[in-house]
C-alpha positions in Angstrom: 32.0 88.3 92.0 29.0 89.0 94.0 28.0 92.8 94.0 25.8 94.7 96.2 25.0 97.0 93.3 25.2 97.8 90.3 27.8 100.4 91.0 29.7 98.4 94.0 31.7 95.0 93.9 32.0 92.9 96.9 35.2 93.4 99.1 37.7 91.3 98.5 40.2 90.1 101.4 43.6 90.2 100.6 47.4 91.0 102.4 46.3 93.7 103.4 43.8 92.6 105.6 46.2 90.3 106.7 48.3 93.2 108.1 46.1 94.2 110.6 46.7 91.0 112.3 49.2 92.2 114.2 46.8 93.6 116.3 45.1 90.3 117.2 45.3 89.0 120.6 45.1 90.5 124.2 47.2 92.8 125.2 48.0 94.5 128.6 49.5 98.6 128.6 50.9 100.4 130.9 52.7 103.9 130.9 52.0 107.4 131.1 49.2 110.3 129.7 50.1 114.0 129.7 46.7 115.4 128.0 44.7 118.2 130.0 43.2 121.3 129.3 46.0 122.6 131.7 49.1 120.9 130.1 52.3 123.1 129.8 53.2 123.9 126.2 56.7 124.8 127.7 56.7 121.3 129.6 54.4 118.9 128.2 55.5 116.3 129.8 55.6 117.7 134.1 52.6 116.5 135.3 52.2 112.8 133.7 49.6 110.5 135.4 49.7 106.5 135.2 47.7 104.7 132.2 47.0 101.1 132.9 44.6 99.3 130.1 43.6 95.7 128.8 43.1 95.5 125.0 41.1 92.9 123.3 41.5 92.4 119.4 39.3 90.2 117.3 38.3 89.7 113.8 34.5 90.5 113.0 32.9 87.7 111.1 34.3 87.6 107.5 38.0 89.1 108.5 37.2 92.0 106.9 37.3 94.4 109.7 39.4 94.1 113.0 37.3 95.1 116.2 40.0 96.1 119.0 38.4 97.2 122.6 40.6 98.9 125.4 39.7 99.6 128.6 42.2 101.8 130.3 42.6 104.2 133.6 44.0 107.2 133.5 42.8 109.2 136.1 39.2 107.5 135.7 38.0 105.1 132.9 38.8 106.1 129.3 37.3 102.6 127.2 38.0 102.8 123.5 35.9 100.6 121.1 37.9 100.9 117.6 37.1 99.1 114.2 40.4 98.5 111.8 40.2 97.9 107.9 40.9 98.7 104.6 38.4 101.0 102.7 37.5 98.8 99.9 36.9 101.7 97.5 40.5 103.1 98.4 42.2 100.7 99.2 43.5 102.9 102.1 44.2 101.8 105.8 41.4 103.3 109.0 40.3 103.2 112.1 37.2 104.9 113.7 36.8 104.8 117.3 34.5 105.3 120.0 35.0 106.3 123.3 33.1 106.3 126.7 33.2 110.1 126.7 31.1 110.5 123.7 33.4 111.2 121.0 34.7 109.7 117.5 37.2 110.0 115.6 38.9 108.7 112.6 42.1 108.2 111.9 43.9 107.1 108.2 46.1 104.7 108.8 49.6 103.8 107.1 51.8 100.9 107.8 56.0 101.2 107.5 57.5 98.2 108.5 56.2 97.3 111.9 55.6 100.6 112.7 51.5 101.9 112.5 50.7 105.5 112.1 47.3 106.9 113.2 46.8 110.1 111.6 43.9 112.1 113.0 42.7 115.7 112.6 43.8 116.9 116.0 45.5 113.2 117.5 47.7 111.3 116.2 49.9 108.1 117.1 52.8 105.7 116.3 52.8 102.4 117.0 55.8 100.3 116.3 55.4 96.4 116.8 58.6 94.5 118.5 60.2 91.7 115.9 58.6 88.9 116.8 55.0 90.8 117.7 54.8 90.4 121.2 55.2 94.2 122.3 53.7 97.9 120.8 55.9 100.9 121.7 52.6 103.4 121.6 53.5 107.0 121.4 50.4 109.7 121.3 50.0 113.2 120.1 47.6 115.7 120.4 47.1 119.2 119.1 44.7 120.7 121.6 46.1 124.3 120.2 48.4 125.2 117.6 51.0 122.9 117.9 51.4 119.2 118.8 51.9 118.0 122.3 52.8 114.8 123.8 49.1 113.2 125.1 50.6 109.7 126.1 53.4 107.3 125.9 52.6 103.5 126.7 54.1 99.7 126.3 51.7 96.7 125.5 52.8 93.1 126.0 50.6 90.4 124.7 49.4 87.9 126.8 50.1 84.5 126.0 47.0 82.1 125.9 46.4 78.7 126.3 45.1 76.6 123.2 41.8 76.7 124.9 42.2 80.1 125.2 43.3 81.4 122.1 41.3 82.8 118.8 39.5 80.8 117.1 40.8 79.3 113.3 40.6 81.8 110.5 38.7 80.8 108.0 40.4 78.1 106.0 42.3 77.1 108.6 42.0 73.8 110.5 41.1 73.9 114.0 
């Protein structure tokens, strides 16, 4: 096994990695986001405003690492760049994202089924995948205060590509 010190082996890919496939593809969202600084407590949910995005989800050379790239509007452009993977010295689930607004977060992330829980220090979501993988139920939280409060609820469909259009082979696949 190749090591890139003395005191760390190489990654190795395995089912986990595999996993995070589920995320592969494009995907288009629609739905609603409730998150302001002004957002009842008593009625988190009164003053929604439409959220429209396209998602794009690739594996970075090596399949190690799953790079997933939305670009949404809600009330004015809110692009997330995320990269999904499995901490090799854990063996634990992530995410860390990147957003247009300057910030970053990171999330730990646990799998249950088809269901995908991002678990943040103040967001966190659920994201359960339909049986046969063509739609996410995404529900968002946020804890702006003291408590948790709805920040948005949204349904992806993926978008069904052509063979031209489609991902290239994994490695050890044929193309």
């Amino acid at each position: 096994m190749a090591t890139i010190s003395d005191r760390e082996a190489a990654p190795v890919r395995d089912a986990r990695h595999d996993a995070l496939s589920v995320f592969l593809g494009d995907w288009r969202a629609e739905g609603q986001s409730y998150g302001s600084p002004d957002q009842p407590v008593d009625a988190p949910k009164s003053k929604p405003f439409p959220w429209t995005s396209t998602i794009k989800a690739r594996w970075h050379t090596g399949e190690f690492f799953l790079v997933h790239d939305e670009r949404a509007f809600s009330g004015g452009p809110f692009d997330t760049l995320a990269i999904l993977g499995v901490d090799a010295l854990t063996g634990r689930y992530f995410a860390r994202t990147f957003e247009n607004h300057g910030f970053y977060r990171h999330y730990e992330l646990t799998r249950e089924g088809r269901v995908w829980t991002f678990a943040g220090e103040s967001e966190r979501a659920h994201i359960a995948f339909s049986e046969d993988g063509t739609t996410q139920t995404i529900v968002w939280e946020w804890r702006p205060r003291d408590r948790w409060l709805p920040l948005c609820d949204r349904i992806a469909i993926r978008e069904i590509t052509s063979p031209s259009g489609s991902e290239p082979p994994r490695s050890g696949q044929a193309a």
